[in-house]
C-alpha positions in Angstrom: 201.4 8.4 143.1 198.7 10.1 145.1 195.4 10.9 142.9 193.7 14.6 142.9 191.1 14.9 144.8 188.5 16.7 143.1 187.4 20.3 144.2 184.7 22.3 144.4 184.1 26.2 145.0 181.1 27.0 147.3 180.3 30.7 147.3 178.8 31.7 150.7 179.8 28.5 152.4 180.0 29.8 156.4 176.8 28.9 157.0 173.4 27.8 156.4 172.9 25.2 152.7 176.3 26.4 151.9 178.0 25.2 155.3 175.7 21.9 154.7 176.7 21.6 150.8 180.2 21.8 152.2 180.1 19.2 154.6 178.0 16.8 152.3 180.3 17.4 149.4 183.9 16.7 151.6 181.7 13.2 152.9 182.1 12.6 149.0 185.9 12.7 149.1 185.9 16.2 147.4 188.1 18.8 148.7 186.3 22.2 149.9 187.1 26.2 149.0 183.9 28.2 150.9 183.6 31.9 150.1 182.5 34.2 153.0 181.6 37.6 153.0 182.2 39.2 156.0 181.6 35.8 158.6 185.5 34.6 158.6 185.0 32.8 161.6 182.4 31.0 160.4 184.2 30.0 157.4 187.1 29.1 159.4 184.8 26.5 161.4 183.8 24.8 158.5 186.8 24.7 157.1 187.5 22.9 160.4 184.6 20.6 160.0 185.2 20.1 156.5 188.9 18.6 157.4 187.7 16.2 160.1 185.8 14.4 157.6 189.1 14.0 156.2 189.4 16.1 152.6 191.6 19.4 152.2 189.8 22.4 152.9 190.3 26.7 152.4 188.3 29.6 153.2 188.7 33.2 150.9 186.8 36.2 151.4 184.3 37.3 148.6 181.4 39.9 148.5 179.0 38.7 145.2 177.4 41.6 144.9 180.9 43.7 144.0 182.0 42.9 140.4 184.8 45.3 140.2 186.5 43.0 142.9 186.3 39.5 140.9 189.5 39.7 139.6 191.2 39.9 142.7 189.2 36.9 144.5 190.1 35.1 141.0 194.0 35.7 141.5 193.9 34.8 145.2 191.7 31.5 144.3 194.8 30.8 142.1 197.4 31.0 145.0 195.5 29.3 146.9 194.7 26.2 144.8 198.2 26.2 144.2 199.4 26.3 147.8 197.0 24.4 150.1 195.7 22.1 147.1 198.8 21.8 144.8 196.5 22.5 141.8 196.0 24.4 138.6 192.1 23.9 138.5 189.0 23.2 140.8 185.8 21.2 139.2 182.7 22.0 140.5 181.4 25.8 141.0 178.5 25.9 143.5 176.9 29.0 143.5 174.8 29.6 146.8 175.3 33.1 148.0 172.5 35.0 148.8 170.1 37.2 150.4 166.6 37.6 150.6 164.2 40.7 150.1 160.7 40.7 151.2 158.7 43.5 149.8 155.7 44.1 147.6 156.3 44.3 144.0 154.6 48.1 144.5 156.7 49.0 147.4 160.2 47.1 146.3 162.8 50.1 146.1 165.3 50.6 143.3 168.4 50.4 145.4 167.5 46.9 146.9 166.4 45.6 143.5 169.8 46.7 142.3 171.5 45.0 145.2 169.5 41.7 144.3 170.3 41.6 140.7 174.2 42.0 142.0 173.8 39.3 144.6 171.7 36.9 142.4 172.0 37.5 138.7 175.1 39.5 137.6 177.6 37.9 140.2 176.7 34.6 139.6 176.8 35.5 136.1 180.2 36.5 136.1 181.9 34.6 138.7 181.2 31.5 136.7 182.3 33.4 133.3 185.6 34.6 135.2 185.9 30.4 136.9 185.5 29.1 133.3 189.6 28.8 132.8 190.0 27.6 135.8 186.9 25.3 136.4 188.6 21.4 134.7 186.5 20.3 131.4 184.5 17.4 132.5 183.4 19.8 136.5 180.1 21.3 136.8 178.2 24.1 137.4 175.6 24.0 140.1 173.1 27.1 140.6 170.7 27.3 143.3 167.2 29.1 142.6 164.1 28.7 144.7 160.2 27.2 145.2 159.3 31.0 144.7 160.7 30.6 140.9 157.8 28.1 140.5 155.4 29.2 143.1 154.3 33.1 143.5 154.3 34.2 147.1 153.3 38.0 147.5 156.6 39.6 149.0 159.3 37.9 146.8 158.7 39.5 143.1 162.2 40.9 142.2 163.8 37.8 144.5 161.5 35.2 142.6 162.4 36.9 139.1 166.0 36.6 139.8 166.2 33.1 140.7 164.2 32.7 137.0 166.7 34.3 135.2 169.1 31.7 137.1 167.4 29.0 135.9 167.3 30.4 132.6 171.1 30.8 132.6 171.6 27.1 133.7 170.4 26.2 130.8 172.6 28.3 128.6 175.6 27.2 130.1 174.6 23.4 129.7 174.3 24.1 125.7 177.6 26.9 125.5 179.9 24.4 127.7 179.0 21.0 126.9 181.6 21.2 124.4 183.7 20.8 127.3 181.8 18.3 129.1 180.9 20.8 131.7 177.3 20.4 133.0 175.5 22.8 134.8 172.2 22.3 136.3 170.3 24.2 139.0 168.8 23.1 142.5 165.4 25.1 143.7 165.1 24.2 147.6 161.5 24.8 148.9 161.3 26.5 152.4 163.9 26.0 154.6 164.6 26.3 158.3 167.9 28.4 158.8 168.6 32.2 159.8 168.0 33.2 155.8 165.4 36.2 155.8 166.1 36.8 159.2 165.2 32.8 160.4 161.7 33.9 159.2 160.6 30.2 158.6 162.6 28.6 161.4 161.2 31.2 164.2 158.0 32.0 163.4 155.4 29.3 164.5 152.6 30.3 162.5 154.3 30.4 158.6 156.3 27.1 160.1 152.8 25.4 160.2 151.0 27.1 156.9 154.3 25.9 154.8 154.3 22.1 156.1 151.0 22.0 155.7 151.1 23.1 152.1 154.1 20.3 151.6 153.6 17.2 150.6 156.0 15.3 153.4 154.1 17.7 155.7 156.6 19.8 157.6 159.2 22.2 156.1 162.5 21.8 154.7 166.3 21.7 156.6 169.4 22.2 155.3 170.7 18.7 155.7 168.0 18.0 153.0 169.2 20.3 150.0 173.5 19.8 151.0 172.6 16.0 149.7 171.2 16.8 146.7 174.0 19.3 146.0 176.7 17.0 146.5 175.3 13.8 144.5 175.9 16.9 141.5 179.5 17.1 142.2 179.8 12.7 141.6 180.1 10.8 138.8 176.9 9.1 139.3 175.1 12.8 137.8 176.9 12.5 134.9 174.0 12.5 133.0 172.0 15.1 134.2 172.6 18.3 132.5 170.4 21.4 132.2 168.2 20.4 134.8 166.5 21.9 137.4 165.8 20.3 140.4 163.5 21.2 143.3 163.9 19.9 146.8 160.8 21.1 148.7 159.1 17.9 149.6 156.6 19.1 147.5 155.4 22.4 148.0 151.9 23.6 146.6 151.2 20.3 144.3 
């Protein structure tokens, strides 16, 4: 009899550390659901990718930010575990969707604060809540936060304070679901070159230089160096590490 593969759920996986956290995670023998927003093409290439490297792999459309249209997603997900998967339940939720904001804390309107929380906090939040009868006893949760959680770089207040109430949350879950032997711990990549923010780090020379020079390794981070890190989460060999959060920056302001 053919074993399950395991499977994991990567929100906002058409591009970027989620494409990279998808790809790392199938090399594991893992199958693949990404989540896309609006990018189905995208989503469809890495399903693609994903399935070359020999796993089973889906794509379904999911905006974070939009509560009222979790149950839906939730029923599809469902279907589609049944049909392309043949199964009941995935095992590990990664939740990587995401956007950025760059404003002073005095300048940072209401209406993108709002959209942040939604994007950052409150889906999250309630996308794992809603997995949680789906998600096998024994899975994992894995969050990702951010350097700026740690470090304070003028521009990223209400982005910085979400990914802390992330972290905070990881921990919760660890205690509330262990009972279950589901862990949930919560990666904080440092700065990393890909078009998030606009490809602010990746294109502009100058903050390309300040950031590696404030790093440890001395240059700044890619995405093939957080999808790693991700995956080894989603194996048996992390068993152990629960409530944890782990930043991949190469050592950022030491």
């Amino acid at each position: 009899m053919e074993t399950q593969n395991k499977i994991a759920l990567i929100t906002g996986g058409s591009r970027g550390l989620g494409k990279n956290a998808a790809l790392k995670i199938a090399a594991k023998g893992i199958d693949v659901i990404v989540t896309y927003q609006s990018k189905k093409d995208d989503a469809e290439n890495t399903v693609e990718e994903v399935k070359k490297l020999g796993v089973n792999a889906a794509a379904l459309q999911l905006d974070v930010a939009n509560a009222a249209g979790f149950d839906a997603f939730f029923t599809e997900l469902k279907t589609v575990l049944k049909s392309v998967f043949n199964a009941d339940k995935f095992d590990f939720l990664v939740n990587n969707a995401g956007t950025g904001l760059h404003a002073a804390f005095a300048e940072t309107k209401m209406e993108d604060f709002d959209n942040l929380v939604n994007i950052h906090f409150k889906g999250p939040f309630f996308i794992t809540q809603k997995a949680l009868p789906l998600l096998n006893d024994g899975g994992g949760i894995i969050n990702i936060s951010s350097g700026l959680a740690r470090f304070s770089l003028p521009g990223s207040s209400a982005y910085g304070s979400m990914k802390g109430a992330m972290e905070v949350l990881t921990r919760y879950q660890a205690k509330e679901l262990g009972s279950r032997g589901i862990r949930s711990n919560i990666v904080a990549p440092g700065a990393i070159e890909t078009d998030f923010s606009g490809g602010a780090v990746r294109d502009n020379a100058d903050l390309n230089k300040t950031i590696a020079s404030q790093t440890a390794l001395g240059r700044v981070g890619l995405p093939d160096d957080i999808g790693g890190l991700v995956a080894f989460l989603c194996t048996e060999d992390a068993r152990w590490i629960n409530a944890q959060r782990i930043e991949a920056s190469g050592g950022m302001f030491l």
